[in-house]
N, C-alpha and C positions, 0 to 999 in steps of 0.2 A: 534640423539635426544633420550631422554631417557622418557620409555612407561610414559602415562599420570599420569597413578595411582604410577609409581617410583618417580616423581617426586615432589609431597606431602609428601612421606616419606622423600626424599632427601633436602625438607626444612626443616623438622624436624629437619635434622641433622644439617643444616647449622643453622636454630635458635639455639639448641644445644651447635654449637660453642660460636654464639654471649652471651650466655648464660655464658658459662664458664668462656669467656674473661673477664667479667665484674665482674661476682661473685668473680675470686681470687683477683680483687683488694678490695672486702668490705671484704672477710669472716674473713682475720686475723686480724681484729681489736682487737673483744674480748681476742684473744688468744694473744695480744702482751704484757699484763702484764706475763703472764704465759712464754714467750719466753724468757723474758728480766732474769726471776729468772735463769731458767735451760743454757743458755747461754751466760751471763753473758754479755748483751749487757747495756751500758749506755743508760741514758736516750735520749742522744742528739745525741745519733744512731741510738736510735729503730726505727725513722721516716722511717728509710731506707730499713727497711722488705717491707714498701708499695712503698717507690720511687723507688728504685733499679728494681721493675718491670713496673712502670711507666715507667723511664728513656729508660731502652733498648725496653721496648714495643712503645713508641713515635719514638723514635732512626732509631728502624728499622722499621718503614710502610711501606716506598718511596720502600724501598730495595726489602719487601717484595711482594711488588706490580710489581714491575718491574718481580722480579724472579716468579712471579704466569703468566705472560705474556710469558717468555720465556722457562719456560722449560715445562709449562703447571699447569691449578688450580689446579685439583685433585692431582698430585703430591706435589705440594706446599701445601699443603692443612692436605694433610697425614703424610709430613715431620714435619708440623707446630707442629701436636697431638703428635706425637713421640718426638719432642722435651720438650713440655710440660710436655709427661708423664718422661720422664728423668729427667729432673729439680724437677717434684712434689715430685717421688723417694729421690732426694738429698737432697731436702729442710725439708722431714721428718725428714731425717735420720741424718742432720749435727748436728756435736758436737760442732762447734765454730763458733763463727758471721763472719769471712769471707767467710765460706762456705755454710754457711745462705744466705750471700746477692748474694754469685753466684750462687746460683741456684735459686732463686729468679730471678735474670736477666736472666737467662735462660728461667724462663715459659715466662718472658716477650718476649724475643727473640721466643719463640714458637708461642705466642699469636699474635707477629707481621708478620707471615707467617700464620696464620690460619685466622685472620682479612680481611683482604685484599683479599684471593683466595675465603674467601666464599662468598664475594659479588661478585666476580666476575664468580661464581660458579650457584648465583644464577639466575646472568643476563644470562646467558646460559642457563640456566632451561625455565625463563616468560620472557624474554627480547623481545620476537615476538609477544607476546600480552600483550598489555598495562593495560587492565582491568585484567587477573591474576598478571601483576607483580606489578600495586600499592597492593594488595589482599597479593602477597607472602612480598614485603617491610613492610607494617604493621606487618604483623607475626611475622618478621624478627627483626625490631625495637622492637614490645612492647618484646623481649626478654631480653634488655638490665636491663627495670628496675625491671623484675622478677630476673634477678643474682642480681642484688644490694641487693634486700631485701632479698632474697634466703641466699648471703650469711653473712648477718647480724644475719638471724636466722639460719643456722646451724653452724656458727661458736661458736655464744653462747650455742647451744646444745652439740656440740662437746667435749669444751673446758670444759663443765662444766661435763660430762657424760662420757668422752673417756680420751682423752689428745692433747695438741698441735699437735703433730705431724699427725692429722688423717685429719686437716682441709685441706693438703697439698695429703696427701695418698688419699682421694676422688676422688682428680683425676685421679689415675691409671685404677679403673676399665671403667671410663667412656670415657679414651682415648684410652685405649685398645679397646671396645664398636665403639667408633669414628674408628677407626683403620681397623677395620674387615667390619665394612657398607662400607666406604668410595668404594673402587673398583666394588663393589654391587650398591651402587646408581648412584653416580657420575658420568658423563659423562667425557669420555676420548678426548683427545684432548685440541686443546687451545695454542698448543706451538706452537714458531714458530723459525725460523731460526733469528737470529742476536748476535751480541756479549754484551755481560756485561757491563758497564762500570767501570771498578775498580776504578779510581778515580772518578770519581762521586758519588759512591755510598760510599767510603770510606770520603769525604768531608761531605754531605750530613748527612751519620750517625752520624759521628761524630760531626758536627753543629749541628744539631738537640737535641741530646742526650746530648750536654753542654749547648743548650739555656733552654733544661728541666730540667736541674739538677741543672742550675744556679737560673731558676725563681723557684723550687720548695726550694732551701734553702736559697733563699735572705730572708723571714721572719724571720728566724732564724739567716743568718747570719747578719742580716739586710741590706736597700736596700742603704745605705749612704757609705757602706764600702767599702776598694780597693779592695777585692775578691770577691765581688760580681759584682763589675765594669768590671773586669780584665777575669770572664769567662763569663759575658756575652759581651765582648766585641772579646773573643775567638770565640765563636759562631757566632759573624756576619763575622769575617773574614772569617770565615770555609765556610760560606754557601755562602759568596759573591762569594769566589773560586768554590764553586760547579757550582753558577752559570754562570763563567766565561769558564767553565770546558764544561757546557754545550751548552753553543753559538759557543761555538769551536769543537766540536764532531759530527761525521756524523751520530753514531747511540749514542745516552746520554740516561741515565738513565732516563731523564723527559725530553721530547719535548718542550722547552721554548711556543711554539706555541700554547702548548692546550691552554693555559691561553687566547690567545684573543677570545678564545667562551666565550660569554660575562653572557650565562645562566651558565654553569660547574665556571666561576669565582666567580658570587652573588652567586651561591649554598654554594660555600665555605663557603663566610664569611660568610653567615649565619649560617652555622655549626659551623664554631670558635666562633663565638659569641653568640652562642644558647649555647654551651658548656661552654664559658664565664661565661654566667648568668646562668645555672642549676646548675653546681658541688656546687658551692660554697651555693646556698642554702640547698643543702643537705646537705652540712655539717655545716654549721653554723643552721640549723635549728637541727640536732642530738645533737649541743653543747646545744642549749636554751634548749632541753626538758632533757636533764642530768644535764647540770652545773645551772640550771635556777631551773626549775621546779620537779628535784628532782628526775627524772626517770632514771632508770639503764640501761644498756645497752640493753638488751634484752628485755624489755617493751618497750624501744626508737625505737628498729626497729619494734613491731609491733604496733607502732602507727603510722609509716609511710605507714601502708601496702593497709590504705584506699586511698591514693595518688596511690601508687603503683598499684592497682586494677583499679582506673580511667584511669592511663594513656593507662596500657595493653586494657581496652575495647574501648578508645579514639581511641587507632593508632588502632586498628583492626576492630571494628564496625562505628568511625565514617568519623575516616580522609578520610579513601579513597569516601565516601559519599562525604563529602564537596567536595573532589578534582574531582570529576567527574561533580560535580555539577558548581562549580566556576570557579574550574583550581586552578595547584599547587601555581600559583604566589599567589589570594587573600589568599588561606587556608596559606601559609605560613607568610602571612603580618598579619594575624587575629589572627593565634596561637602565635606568637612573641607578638601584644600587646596585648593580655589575656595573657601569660605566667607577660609581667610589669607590670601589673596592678594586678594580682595575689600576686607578690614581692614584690610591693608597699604594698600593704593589710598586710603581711606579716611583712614590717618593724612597723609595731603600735603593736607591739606585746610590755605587759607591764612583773615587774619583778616579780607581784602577779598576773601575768595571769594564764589561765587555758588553758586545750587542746581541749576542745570543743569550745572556745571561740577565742583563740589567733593564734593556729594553724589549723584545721580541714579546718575550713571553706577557709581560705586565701591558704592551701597548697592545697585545689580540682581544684580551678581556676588554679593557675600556673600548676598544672598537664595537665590539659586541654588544657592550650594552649601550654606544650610541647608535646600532644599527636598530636595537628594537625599541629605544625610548623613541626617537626622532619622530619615526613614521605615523605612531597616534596621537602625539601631542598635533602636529600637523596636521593631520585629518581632522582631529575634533574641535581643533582653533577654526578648520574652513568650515566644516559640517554644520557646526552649531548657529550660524550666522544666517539672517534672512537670505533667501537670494538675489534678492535684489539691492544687499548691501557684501555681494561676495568679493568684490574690489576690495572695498574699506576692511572689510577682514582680512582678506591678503596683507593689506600692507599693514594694519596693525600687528600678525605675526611675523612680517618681514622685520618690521620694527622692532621687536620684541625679541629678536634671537638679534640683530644686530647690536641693538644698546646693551643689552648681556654683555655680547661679548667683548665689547667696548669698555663698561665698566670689568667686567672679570679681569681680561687682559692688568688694567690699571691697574687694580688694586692687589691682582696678584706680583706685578711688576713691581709696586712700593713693600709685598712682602717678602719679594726675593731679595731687595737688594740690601731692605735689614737685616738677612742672614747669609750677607757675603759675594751676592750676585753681581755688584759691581765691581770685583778684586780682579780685574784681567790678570789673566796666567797664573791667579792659587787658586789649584785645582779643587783641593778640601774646600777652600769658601765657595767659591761657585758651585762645585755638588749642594755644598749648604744649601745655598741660595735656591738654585733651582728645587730642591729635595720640595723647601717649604713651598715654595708654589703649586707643587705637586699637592700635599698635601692640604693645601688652602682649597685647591682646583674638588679634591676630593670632597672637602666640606661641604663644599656650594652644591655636588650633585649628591651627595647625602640628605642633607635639606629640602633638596627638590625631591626626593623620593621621600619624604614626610611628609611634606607640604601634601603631595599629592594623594597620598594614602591617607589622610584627614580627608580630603577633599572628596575621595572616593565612601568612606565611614559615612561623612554625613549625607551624602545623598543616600549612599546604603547602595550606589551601580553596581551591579555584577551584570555581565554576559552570561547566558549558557551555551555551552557548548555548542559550536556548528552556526551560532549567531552571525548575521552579519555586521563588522565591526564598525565601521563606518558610514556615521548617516544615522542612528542609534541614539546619538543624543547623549552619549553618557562619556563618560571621565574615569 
């Protein structure tokens, strides 16, 4: 076990991670007009600087979950940052769009080895006391939407003071950094004897990685077409064979069986469906205060930063409160509907609105109740899992809030632009537009707070008060 006082530094570094993961999917936004001039990428490419690491970061979780169980985290962990910093190297330094989007799939492919071992990283650190590890998961979550904003605003400082290639080069020193702690903090061990599954994990990635890249380019390609039918219809063959892969294998990449722990199964969808409904209002809310109300990019992100400061004090100072207090199950039913009813509030937003008016106040609530849904669906997705399958469960909820919000995204994307979301410069249609995704975004965490209140009924979970919330077994 690693000395008490290491292992505060050692969440550092794993928030750290979850930090970087998240920030290179925001930070090259501003920089992709700037990419498109010097690399000569079309418009109806450039999407792909951000999916290309979507894709293989989705693709590979399961993978990387499995391999952070079997050869051990801290390896898998340190392998992840070095692959990262390889790719951010390459993605600086490419001259041409195919070497752009492979190394782009590369950080993703980093990101999907360094996800997954740090949460399993960090259940080795608090997983023997339940009061530090709701304490270390808060930390650990509000880190996500400090990279979001983090990297909204240094991309635009970057792009506008350096040039493209530095938003990519940031990450060398700080995986280098990652690199040299990691064997200093991290506790060794974790691995264990058994074999790979190569077809599973070759079925699996590759299902995965065409249900993401099919549902991220059906708005574009649209969802009516033969290719968009034809690879999401690759993607369920692919994964139906994984799963047939895996009822037949003595040791498989995913044990068909965790799924009947009925608390690790609701934690899921709650994460897919938490993911559902978040992405898409962040990004349809960055479209209304640019394409709507006239803000540029870099005033767009920091008028998102008073959300962004809620949710970080939310998961760190109050969630683990409530959940101590109630238990994971209510704080999770209660931050899901504030999180809709926040959304809700959200879709009345007008096309002569203001930011004090139309967004402030409607985006503190939704932040609120992603600050307390998040942090126990989390817990009790890692909690519920053997320990010695704390990898594979990492990366099944990694997977799980990323195909969320993969699909949410899409399909709230196909509902915006039936009500107006594609009419550049009319304002009434586009409020439309966005309004409905807001409310679509609403639905999806409505649902999830039934789903989960059913879920909660039938086992009958309640906490009492002063409980420890995490580790508890319940939903």
């Amino acid at each position: 076990m690693v000395h008490s006082a290491k292992r505060w530094w050692a969440l550092g570094l794993i928030a750290l991670a979850q930090f970087m993961v998240i920030m290179d999917t925001s930070i090259i936004g501003v920089a992709l007009p700037r990419m498109r001039e010097d690399l000569g990428f079309s418009p109806g490419d450039l999407s792909w600087v951000f999916n290309a690491y979507v894709v293989a970061f989705g693709g590979l979780l399961l993978l990387g979950g499995r391999l952070s169980d079997l050869l051990g985290a801290r390896r898998v962990f340190a392998a992840g940052w070095l692959i990262l910093l390889a790719g951010s190297a390459v993605a600086g330094l490419a001259g041409t769009v195919g070497v752009e989007l492979a190394a782009r799939a590369a950080q993703g492919a980093g990101a999907a080895l360094i996800a997954p071992s740090a949460l399993t990283l960090l259940m080795m650190l608090f997983g023997e006391k339940p009061a530090e590890l709701t304490k270390a998961l808060a930390l650990y979550g509000a880190a996500a939407p400090a990279g979001g904003t983090a990297g909204v605003f240094l991309g635009g400082v970057i792009t506008e003071y350096l040039s493209w290639p530095w938003v990519f080069y940031l990450n060398i020193p700080i995986a280098a950094l990652a690199l040299i702690a990691t064997p200093a903090l991290m506790p060794a061990g974790g691995a264990r004897r058994g074999s790979l599954d190569v077809a599973g994990a070759l079925t699996v990635t590759a299902g995965l990685a065409t249900a993401v890249y099919g549902i991220v380019r059906a708005p574009e390609a649209g969802w009516g077409t033969t290719r968009t039918w034809a690879v999401l219809g690759g993607a369920v063959v692919l994964l139906a064979a994984f799963v047939l892969i895996q009822a037949r294998r003595r040791e498989p990449l995913m044990r068909l069986a965790i799924f009947a722990n009925r608390e690790l199964t609701a934690a899921n969808v709650a994460q897919l469906l938490l993911g559902a409904a978040w992405i898409p209002m962040w990004f349809y809310l960055n479209l209304y205060l640019q394409q709507v109300l006239g803000y540029r990019a870099f005033p767009s992100g920091a008028a998102l930063l008073p959300m962004t400061v809620l949710i970080m004090i939310g998961m760190i100072a109050l969630a683990p409160r409530v959940i101590a207090r109630y238990g994971p199950g209510p704080a999770l039913v209660t931050g899901l509907a504030v999180l809709a009813a926040g959304l809700a509030w959200l879709a009345l937003i007008r096309p002569t609105g203001s930011y004090l008016i139309d967004v402030l106040p409607a985006s503190l609530v939704a932040a609120l109740g992603m600050a307390l849904a998040f942090i126990p669906s989390l817990g009790t997705a890692l909690s519920a899992a053997r320990p010695e399958e704390g990898g594979l469960a990492a990366g099944i909820v990694n997977t799980s809030y990323q195909v969320g919000s993969a699909l949410g995204l899409a399909a709230m994307t196909a509902l915006a632009a039936a009500h107006g979301a594609d009419e550049l410069g009319n304002l009434p249609a586009l409020t439309d537009g966005y309004s409905a995704a807001f409310l679509g975004a609403a639905g999806v965490a409505a649902a999830a707070a039934v789903i989960s209140a059913l879920s909660l009924r039938r086992r009958g979970a309640t906490t009492p008060a002063g409980a420890e919330p995490v580790g508890t077994h319940q939903i």
